[in-house]
C-alpha positions, 0 to 999 in steps of 0.5 A, a space after each residue: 684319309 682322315 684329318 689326321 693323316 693330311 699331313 704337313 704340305 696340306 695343312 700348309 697349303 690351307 693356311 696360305 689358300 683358305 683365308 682368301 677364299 673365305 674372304 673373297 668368296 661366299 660358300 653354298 656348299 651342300 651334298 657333304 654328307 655324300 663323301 665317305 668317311 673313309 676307304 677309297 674313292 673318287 670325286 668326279 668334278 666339272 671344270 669350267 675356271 682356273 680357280 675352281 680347283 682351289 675352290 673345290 679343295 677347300 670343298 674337299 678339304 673342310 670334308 677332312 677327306 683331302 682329294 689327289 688331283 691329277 694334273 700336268 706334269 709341267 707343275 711339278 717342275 715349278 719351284 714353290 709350286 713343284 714342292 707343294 704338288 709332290 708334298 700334297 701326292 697330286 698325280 702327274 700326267 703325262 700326256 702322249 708320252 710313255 709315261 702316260 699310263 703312271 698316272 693311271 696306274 698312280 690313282 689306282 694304287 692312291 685309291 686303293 691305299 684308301 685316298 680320294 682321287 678327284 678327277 676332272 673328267 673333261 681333261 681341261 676347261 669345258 669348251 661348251 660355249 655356255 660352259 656346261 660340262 663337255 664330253 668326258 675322257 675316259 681315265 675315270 671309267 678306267 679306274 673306277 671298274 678296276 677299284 669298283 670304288 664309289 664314284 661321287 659325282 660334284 658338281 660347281 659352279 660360280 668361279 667363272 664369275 670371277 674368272 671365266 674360261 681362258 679370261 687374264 684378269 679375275 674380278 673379284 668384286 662384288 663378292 661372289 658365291 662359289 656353290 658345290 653340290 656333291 651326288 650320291 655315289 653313281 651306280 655302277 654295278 652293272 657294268 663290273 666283271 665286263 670286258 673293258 671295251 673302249 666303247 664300255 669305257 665311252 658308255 660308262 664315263 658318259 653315265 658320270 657326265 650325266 650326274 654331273 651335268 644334272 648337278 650342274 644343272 641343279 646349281 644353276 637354276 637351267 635345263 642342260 643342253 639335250 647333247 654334250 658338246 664334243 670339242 672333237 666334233 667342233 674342231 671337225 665342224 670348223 675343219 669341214 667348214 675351212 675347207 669348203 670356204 677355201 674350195 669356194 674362194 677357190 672356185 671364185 678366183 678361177 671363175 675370175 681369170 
């Protein structure tokens, strides 16, 4: 979508986000010569703070390819900000619900028309202690072999500086630096014309996470976890844990009777 075709919620919406951001935060922004001039494509972005999706749209915007985001259908619903997200044509989701396949369906058509859809492969803020980007779900793989569109990975990093994961209180100063480092489009060719398997599905989101990871580690100046933390796996850690403390304090009270 060229500059042209951003339309008026857009434009809006920038004039109301962007002065704040330029005031509050200092850009290293690189990688934009990786996002398309035109056609459709898709941005797949790591999230580890409530402000980086504002940060990365003004990334986005200032490349004149605007991104649709997929995001919760509950936003739609808001007043001001409902208006914005329909006006914008960001993706609602709807989770386990019957509509959950139109959001999918949404970003196929969006990338198809020529639009950018930015995806968020996580799903939700990483819950890597060390906020590395965690396992990803697997919608992008999805549209991604069904468009066979280029998949630029983007990596961020230095919101959670102002305001980490799940934190109430943002601190703004001293000035911090948002960086974002767009990839190369991830190749992907070796997986078209293959049944769509979830464990394909599985194997091909798993190679975007690696791009991203590795751009994240570029940005931060570290070497990334060898294993992608996997909430699944912890909650199933922390369940096993629980229950063999229960089964102990269990023991304990019957030894004492």
């Amino acid at each position: 979508m060229s500059r042209r075709r951003i339309g008026f919620w857009y434009r809006f919406a920038a004039v109301l986000c962007k002065p704040p951001l330029v005031v509050l935060f200092k850009r290293d922004w690189r990688g934009m010569e990786h996002i398309p001039a035109d056609g459709g494509f898709i941005t797949a972005v790591n999230h580890n703070s409530h402000l980086d999706p504002f940060l990365y749209a003004h990334f986005q915007y200032n490349s004149g390819r605007v991104p649709r985001f997929l995001a919760k259908h509950g936003l739609f619903r808001k007043g001001f900000v409902g208006a914005a997200m329909r006006g914008t044509g960001q993706i609602p989701v709807y989770r386990e619900s019957t509509n959950a396949l139109s959001a999918f369906r949404a970003a196929i058509d969006a990338v198809e028309r020529g639009e950018c859809v930015a995806f968020y492969p996580e799903g939700t803020l990483t819950r890597d202690p060390e906020l590395w980007p965690m396992t990803g779900k697997t919608g992008v793989a999805r549209v991604a072999l069904q468009t066979k569109c280029p998949v630029i990975p983007v990596g961020q990093w230095g919101a959670t500086e102002v305001l980490p994961p799940y934190a109430k209180k943002p601190r703004f100063f001293p000035r911090k630096t948002h960086h974002v480092l767009a990839g190369e489009p991830v190749d992907l060719s070796a997986y078209y014309g293959k049944e769509t398997t979830p464990e394909l599905l599985k194997e091909v989101t798993e190679v975007i996470m690696t791009e991203i990871t590795a751009l994240v580690a570029e940005l931060r100046g570290e070497k990334a976890p060898q294993k992608r933390y996997d909430p699944r796996e912890a909650r199933l850690a922390q369940r096993r844990k629980s229950q063999a403390q229960s089964g102990s304090s269990g023991e304990m009270t019957e030894e004492s009777k």
